[in-house]
KEKOLZA-281366 format. One record per residue (C-alpha): residue in three letters; x, y, z. Coordinates in steps of 0.5 Angstrom, whole numbers, plus 500, padded with zeros to 3 digits. Layout:
// residues N
(node ALA, (X, Y, Z))
...
END
This chain:
// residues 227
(node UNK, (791, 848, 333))
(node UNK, (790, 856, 334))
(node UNK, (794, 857, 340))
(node UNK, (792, 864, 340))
(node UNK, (787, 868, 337))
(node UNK, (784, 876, 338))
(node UNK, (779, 878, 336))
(node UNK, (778, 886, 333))
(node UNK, (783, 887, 340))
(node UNK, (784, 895, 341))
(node UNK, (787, 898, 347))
(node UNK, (786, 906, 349))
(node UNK, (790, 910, 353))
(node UNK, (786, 916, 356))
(node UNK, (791, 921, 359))
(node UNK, (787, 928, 362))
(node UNK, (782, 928, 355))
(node UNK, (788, 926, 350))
(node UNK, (786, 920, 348))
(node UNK, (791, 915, 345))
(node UNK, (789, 908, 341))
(node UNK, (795, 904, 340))
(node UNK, (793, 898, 338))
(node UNK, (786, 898, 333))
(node UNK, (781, 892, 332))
(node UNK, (787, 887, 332))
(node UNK, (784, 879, 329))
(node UNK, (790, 874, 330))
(node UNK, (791, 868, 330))
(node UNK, (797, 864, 331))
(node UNK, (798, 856, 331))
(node UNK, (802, 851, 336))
(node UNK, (809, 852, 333))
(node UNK, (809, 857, 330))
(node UNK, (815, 862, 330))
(node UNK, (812, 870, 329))
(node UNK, (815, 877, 329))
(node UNK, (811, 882, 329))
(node UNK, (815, 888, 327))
(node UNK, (814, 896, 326))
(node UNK, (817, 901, 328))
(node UNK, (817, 904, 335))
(node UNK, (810, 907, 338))
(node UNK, (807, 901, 333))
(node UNK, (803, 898, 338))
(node UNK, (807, 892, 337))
(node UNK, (809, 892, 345))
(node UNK, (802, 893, 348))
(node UNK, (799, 887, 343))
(node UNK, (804, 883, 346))
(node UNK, (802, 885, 353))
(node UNK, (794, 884, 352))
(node UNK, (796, 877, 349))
(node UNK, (799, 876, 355))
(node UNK, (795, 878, 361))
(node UNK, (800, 884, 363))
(node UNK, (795, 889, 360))
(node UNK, (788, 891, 361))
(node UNK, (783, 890, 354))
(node UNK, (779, 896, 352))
(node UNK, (776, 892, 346))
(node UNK, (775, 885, 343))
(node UNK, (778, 878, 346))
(node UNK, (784, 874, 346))
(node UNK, (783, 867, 347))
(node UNK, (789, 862, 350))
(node UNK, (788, 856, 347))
(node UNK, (781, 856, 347))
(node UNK, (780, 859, 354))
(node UNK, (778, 867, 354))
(node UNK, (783, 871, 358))
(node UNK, (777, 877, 358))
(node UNK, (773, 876, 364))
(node UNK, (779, 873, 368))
(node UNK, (781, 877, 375))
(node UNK, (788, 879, 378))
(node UNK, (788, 873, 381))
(node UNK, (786, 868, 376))
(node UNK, (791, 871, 370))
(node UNK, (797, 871, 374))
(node UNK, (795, 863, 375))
(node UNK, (793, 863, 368))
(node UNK, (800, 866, 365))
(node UNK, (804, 862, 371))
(node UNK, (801, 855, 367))
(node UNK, (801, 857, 360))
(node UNK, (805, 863, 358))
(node UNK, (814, 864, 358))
(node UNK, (816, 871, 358))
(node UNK, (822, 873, 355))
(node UNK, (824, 881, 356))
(node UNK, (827, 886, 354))
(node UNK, (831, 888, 360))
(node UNK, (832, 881, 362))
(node UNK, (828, 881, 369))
(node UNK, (833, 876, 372))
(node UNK, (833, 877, 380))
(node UNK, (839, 878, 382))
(node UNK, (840, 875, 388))
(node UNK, (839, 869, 385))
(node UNK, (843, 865, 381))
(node UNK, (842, 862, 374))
(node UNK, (840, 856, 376))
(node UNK, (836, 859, 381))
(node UNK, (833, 864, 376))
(node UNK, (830, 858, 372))
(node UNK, (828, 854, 378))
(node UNK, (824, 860, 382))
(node UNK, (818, 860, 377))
(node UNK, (817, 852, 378))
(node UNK, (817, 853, 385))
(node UNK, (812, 858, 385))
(node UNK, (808, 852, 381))
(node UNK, (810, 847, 387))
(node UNK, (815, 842, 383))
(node UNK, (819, 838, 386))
(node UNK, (827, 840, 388))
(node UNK, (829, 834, 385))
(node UNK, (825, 836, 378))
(node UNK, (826, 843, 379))
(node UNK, (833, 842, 379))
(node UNK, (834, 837, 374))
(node UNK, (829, 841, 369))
(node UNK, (834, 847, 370))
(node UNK, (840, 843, 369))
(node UNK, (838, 841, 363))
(node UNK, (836, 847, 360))
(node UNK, (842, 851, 361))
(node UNK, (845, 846, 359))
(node UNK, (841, 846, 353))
(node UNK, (842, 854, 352))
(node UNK, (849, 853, 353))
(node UNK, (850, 856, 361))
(node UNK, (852, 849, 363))
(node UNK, (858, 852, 366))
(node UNK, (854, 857, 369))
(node UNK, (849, 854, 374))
(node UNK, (852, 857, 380))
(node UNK, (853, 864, 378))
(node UNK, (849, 871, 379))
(node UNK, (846, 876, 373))
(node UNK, (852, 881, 375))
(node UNK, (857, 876, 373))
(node UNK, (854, 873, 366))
(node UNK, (854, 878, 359))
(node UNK, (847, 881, 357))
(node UNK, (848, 875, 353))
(node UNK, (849, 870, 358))
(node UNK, (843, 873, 362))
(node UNK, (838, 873, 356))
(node UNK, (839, 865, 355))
(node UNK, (837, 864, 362))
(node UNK, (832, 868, 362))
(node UNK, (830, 864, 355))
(node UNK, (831, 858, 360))
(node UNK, (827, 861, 365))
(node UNK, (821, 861, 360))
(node UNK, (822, 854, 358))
(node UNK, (822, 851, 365))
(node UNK, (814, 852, 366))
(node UNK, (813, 848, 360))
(node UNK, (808, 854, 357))
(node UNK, (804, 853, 350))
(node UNK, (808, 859, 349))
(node UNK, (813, 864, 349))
(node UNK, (812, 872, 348))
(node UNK, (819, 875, 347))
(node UNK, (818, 883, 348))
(node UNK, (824, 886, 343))
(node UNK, (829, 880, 346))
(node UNK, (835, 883, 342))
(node UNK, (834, 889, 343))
(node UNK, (840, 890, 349))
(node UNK, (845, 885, 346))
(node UNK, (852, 885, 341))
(node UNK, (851, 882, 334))
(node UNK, (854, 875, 337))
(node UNK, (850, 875, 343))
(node UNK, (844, 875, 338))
(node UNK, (846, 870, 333))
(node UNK, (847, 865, 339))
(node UNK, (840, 867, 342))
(node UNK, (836, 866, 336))
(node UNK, (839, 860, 334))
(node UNK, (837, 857, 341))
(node UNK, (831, 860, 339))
(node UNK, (831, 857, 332))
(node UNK, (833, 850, 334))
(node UNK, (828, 850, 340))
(node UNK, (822, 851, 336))
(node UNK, (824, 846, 330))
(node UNK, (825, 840, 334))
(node UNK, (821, 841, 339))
(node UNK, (815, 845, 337))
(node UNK, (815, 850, 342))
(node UNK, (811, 856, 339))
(node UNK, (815, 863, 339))
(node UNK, (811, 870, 338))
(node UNK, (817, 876, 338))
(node UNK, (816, 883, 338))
(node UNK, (821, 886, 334))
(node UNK, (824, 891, 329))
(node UNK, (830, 888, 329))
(node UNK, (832, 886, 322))
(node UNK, (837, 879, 325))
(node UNK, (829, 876, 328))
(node UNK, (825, 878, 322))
(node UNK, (830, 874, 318))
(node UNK, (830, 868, 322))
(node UNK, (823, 868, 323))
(node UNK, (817, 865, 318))
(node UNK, (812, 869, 320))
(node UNK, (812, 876, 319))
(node UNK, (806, 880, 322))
(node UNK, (807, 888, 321))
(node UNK, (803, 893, 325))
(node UNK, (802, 900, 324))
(node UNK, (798, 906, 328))
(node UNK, (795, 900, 332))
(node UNK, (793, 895, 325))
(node UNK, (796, 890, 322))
(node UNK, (798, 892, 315))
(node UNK, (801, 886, 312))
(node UNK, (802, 879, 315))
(node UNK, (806, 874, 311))
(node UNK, (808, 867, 311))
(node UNK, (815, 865, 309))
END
């Protein structure tokens, strides 16, 4: 099942008259379980492709459907619904708030779906437990590791039961250890529970775990290989 599909997707950015094409007529398709990198070097458009894919900017040209349903035409109001129902977040800058705690963090995007606190809580638990943070429910982002912090974010991008997660550079701020232990929980979670994960990386440990490299270059891809 194609979870994910853009069609000849561009994105143009005009400054005054400089006019910068960052992403160039991109057709992907990417199935239920899939665990894809798109790599490139910095200024590749690798970002703003993710960031289209996942409604956070605006298309110049071309489509993307989410699971057979066109994100195009949507308003404001309608994307943050459909990425609320549909699609986790894992960033770069872990993004966590930080007046919450960990268990709150991953609690907040299941009562903006209107759970329950018994299932909120519950789902939580589990999936920090799950991430390895079962001793760490009670404690704040300024109090974990860069690690410990991307975990729950991944545990956060999990507790709304998207069909996929989009991870924007997820390694990019952590030591080698810390990586390793992330891209395992990643790893194991997309094997035994088919979750779908689509990176954004030029991170060789992520191009290693993954079974899909898909390279962008200039706002095209050059060259997508499965493993």
């Amino acid at each position: 099942m194609e979870i994910i599909k853009t069609k000849n997707l561009s994105k143009l950015y005009k400054n005054n008259e400089l006019e910068v094409l960052a992403v160039d007529g991109v057709s992907l398709s990417i199935r239920q379980g899939e665990f894809t990198a798109i790599v490139g070097p910095s200024g590749s458009g690798k970002t703003t492709l993710l960031n289209m894919i996942g409604g956070l900017d605006a298309i110049s040209d071309g489509s993307v459907e989410i699971a057979g349903t066109n994100i195009n035409s949507m308003n404001e109001n309608e994307l943050i619904d459909f990425r609320l129902k549909n699609i986790g977040f894992v960033f770069q800058a872990y993004n966590l708030i930080p007046v919450l705690t960990a268990k709150e963090n991953v609690e907040f995007i299941m009562l903006l779906q209107g759970i329950s606190p018994e299932e909120r809580k519950k789902r939580s638990e589990e999936l920090l437990t799950q991430v390895g943070l079962e001793d760490k429910f009670n404690v704040r982002p300024n109090q974990l590791s860069g690690g410990q912090q991307q975990r729950v974010a991944v545990a956060r991008a999990l507790a709304s039961r998207p069909r996929f997660i989009l991870a924007d550079e997820p390694t990019a701020n952590l030591d080698s250890q810390s990586t390793s232990k992330l891209l395992d929980i990643m790893a194991e979670m997309n094997k035994k529970e088919n979750i779908t994960f689509l990176f954004s990386t030029h991170d060789q440990r992520v191009i290693d775990k993954a079974r899909r490299i898909v390279t962008i270059e200039d706002g095209k891809i050059i060259s997508d290989e499965v493993r």
